[in-house]
C-alpha positions as CSV (number, residue, x, y, z in Angstrom):
1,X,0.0,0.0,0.0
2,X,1.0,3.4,-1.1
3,X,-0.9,5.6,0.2
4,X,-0.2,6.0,4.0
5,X,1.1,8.4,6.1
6,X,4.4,7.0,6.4
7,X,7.7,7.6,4.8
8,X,9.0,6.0,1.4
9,X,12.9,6.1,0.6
10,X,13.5,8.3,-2.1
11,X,15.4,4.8,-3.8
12,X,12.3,3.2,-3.5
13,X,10.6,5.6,-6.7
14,X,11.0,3.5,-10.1
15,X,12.9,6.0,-12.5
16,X,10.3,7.8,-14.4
17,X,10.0,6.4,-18.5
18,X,10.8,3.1,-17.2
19,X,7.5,-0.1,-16.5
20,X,8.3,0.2,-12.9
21,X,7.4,4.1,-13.2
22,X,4.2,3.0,-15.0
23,X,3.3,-0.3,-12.7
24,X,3.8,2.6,-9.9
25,X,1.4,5.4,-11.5
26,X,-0.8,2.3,-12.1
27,X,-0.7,0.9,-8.4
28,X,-0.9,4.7,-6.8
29,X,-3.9,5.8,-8.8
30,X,-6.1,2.3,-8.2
31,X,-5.8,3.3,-4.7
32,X,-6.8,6.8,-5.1
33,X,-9.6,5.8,-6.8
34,X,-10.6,3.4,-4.4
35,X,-10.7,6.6,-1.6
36,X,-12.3,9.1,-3.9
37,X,-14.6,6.4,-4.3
38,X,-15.5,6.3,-0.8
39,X,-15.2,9.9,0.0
40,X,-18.2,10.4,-2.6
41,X,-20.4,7.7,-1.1
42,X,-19.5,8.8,2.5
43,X,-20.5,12.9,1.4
44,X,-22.8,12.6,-1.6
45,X,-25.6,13.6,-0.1
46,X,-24.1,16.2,2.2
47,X,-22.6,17.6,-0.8
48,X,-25.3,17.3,-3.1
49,X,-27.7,19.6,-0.7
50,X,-24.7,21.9,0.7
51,X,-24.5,23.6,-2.8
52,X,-21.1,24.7,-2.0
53,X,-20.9,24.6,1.7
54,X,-17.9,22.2,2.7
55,X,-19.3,18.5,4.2
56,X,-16.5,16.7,6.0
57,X,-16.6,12.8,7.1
58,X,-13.7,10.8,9.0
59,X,-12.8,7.3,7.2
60,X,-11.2,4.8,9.2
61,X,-7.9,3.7,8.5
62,X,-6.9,0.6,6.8
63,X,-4.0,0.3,8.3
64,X,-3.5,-3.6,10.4
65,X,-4.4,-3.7,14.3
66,X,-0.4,-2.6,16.1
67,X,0.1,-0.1,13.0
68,X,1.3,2.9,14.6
69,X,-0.9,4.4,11.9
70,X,-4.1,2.3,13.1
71,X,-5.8,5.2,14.4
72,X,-5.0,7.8,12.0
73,X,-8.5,8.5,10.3
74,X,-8.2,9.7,6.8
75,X,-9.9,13.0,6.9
76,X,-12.2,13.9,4.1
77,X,-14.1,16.6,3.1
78,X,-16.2,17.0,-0.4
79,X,-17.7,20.3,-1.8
80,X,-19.5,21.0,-5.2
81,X,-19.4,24.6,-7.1
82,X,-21.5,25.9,-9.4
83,X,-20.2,28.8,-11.9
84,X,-22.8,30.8,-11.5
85,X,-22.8,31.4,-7.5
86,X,-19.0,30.9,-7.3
87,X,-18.0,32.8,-10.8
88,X,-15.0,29.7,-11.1
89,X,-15.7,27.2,-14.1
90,X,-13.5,23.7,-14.2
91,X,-11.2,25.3,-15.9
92,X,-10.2,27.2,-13.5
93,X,-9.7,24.7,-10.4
94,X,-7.8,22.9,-13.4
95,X,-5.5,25.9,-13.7
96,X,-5.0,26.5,-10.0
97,X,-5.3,22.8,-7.9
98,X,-3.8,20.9,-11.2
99,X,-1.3,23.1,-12.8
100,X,2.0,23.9,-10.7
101,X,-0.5,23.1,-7.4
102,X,2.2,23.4,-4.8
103,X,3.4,26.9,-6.0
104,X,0.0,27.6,-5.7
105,X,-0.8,26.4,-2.7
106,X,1.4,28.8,-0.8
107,X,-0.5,31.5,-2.7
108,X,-3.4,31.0,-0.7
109,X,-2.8,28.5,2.0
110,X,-1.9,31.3,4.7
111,X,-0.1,29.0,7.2
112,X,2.1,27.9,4.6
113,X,5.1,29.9,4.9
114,X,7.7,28.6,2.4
115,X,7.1,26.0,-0.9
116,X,10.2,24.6,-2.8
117,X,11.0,22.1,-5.5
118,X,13.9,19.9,-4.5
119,X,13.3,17.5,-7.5
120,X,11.3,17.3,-10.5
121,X,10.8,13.9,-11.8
122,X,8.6,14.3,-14.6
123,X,7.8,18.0,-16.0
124,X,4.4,18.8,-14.9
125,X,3.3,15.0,-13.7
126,X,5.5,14.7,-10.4
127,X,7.4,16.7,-8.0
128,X,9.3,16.4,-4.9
129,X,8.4,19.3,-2.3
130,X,9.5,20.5,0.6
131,X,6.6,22.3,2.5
132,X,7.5,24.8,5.6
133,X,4.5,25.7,7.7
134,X,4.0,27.8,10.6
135,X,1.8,26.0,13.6
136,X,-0.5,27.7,16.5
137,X,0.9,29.0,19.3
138,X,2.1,26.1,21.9
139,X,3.4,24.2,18.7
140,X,6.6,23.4,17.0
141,X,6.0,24.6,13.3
142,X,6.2,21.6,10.6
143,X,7.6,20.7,7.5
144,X,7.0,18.1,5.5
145,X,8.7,16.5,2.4
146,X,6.8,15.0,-0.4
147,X,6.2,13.5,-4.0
148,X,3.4,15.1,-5.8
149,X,2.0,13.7,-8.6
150,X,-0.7,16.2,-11.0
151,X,-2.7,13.7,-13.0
152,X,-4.8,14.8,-15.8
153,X,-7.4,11.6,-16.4
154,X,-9.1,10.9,-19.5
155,X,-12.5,12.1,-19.5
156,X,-15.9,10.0,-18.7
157,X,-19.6,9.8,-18.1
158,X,-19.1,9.2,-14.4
159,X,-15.3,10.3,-13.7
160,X,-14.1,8.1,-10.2
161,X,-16.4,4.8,-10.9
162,X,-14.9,2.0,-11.6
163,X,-15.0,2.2,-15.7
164,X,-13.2,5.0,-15.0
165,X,-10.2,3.6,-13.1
166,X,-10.3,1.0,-15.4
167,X,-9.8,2.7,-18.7
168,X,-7.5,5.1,-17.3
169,X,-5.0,2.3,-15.8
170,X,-5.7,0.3,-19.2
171,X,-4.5,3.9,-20.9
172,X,-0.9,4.3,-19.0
173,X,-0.6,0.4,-19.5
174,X,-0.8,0.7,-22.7
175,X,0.4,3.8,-23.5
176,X,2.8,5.1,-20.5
177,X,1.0,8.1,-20.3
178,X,-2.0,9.7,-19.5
179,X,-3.9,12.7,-21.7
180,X,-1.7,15.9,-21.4
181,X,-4.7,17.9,-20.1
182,X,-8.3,17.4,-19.5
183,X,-10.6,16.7,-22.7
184,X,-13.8,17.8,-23.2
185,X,-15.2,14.9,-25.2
186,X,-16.7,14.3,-21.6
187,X,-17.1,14.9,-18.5
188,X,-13.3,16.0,-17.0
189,X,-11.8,15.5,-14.3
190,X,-8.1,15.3,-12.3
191,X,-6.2,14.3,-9.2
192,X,-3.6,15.1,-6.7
193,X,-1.8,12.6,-4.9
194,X,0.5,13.1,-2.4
195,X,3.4,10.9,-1.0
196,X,5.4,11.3,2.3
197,X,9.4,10.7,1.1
198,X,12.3,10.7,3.7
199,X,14.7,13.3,3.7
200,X,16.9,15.2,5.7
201,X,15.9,17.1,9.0
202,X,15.8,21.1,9.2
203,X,16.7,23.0,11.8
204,X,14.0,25.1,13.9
205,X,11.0,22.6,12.5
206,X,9.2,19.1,13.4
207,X,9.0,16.5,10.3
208,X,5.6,15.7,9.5
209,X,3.9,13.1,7.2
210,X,0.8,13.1,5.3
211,X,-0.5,11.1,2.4
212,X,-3.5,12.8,0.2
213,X,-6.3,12.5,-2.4
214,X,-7.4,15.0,-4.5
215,X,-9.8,14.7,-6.8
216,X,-11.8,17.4,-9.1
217,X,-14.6,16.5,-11.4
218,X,-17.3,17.8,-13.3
219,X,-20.4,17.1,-12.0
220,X,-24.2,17.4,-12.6
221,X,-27.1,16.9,-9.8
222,X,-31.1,16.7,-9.7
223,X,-31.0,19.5,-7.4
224,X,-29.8,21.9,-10.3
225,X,-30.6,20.2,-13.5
226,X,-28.7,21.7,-16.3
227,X,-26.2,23.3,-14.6
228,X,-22.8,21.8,-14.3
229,X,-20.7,22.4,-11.5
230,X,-17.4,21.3,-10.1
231,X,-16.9,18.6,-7.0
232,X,-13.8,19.2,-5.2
233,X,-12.9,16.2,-2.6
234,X,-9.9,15.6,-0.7
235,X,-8.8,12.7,1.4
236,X,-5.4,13.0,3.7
237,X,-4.2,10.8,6.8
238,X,-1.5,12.6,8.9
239,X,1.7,12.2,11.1
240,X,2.1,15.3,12.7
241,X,5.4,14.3,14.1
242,X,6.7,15.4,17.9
243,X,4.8,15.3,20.8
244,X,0.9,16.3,19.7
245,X,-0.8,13.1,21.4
246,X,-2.7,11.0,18.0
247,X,-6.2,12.2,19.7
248,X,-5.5,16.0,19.6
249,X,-4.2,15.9,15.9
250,X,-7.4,13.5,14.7
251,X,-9.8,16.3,16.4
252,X,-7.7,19.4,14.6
253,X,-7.5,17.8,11.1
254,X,-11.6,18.6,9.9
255,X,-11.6,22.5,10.7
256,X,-8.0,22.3,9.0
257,X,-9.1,20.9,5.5
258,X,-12.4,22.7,5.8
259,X,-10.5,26.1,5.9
260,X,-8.9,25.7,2.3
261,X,-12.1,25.5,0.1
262,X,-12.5,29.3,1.1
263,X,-9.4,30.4,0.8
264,X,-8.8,28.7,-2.9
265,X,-11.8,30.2,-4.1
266,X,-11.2,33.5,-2.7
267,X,-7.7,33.2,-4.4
268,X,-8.9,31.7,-7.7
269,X,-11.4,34.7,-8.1
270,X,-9.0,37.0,-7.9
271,X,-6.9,35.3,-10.4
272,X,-9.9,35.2,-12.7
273,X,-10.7,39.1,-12.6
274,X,-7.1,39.2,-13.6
275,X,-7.3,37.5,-16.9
């Protein structure tokens, strides 16, 4: 299992180009459909009647009884747009949670004090990151060190089920690749995956891990029939790292992915009055 908040060597990536790059896209992404899966069937509702409010759910870990990461819940949270209440299209969550999404993130994650690339793996597919944030009062700040991969998915009627997983894994197999930006022949839709990697310590901060889902679609609902909004859902289980006992950081983590559907779209409207 990939996806878990626990560090990976950095000799244990495949080098990109290579089948074991590909069988490792492959592996990753079944996973995260798997969770984005169960985010949706855990928040539909919530989400379908929130009309852009934030609906957040805890999913247990999978993680084997004596894990030290047993009873790290992965935090989830689902919300759903619509262009003419929020003024953002797909295009533009594309442009700022797909496109150069750590860069971004620092734009308008206010607790996130410094971003920087320390290797990029694949142009515009998969970086490695290392993320300097600055913690409540009480606290050590963090940092954390990981691989993110930005995958455009080929579009579908119903982007996440499992046709979808399907013909996008049978897509890389086949091809190495997936498309180099979301088509419109359907219904689009993208992920963000996130991958704790060991790396050195820094002076003045705690090291964290996290491992995260992100997943954007567009979306239609009965409640607004014709319109077509945008579902945002992320998924993340977390090792804060130092002293913070497990059930103080499970009880923080809601509130904290809750607070960055605001800020994005407060940051991606003023990016779109700017074009």
């Amino acid at each position: 299992m990939w996806l878990r908040a626990a560090p990976l060597e950095r000799a244990q990536l495949p080098q990109p180009g290579t089948p074991a790059w590909t069988s490792f896209l492959c592996e990753v992404l079944a996973e995260a459909f798997s969770i984005a899966r169960q985010v949706n069937v855990s928040l539909r509702w919530g989400t379908v009647q929130g009309q852009g409010k934030t609906v957040t759910a805890s999913i247990p870990s999978l993680d084997p009884p004596g894990s030290p990461l047993r009873h790290a819940h992965w935090h989830s949270r689902s919300s759903l747009h619509f262009f003419q209440d929020s003024s953002l299209t797909f295009d533009a969550f594309e442009q700022g949670l797909l496109r150069d999404h750590t860069r971004h993130e620092q734009d308008y994650i206010e607790a996130l004090e410094h971003a920087e690339c320390l290797e990029t793996l694949v142009p515009g597919l998969a970086d490695i990151w290392h993320l300097k944030y600055r913690t409540p009062m009480c606290t050590s700040n963090r940092d954390f060190v990981e691989l993110v991969l930005m995958l455009p998915l080929p579009s579908a009627p119903l982007p996440f089920n499992v046709f979808h997983e399907r013909e996008t894994l049978h897509m890389l197999q086949e091809t190495g690749s997936l498309p180099a930006r979301c088509d419109k022949t359907a219904r689009r839709s993208f992920m963000v995956v996130s991958l704790p990697i060991k790396h050195a310590e820094s002076s003045g901060y705690v090291r964290g891990y996290y491992a995260s889902v992100e997943g954007v679609r567009e979306d239609v609902t009965m409640v607004r029939p014709g319109e077509l909004g945008t579902q945002w859902m992320l998924s993340t289980q977390t090792e804060a790292g130092g002293l913070i006992p497990r059930w103080m950081q499970e009880l923080a983590m809601p509130s904290q992915i809750k607070a960055d559907v605001p800020a994005f779209l407060r940051w991606a409207q003023a990016q779109a009055k700017r074009t």
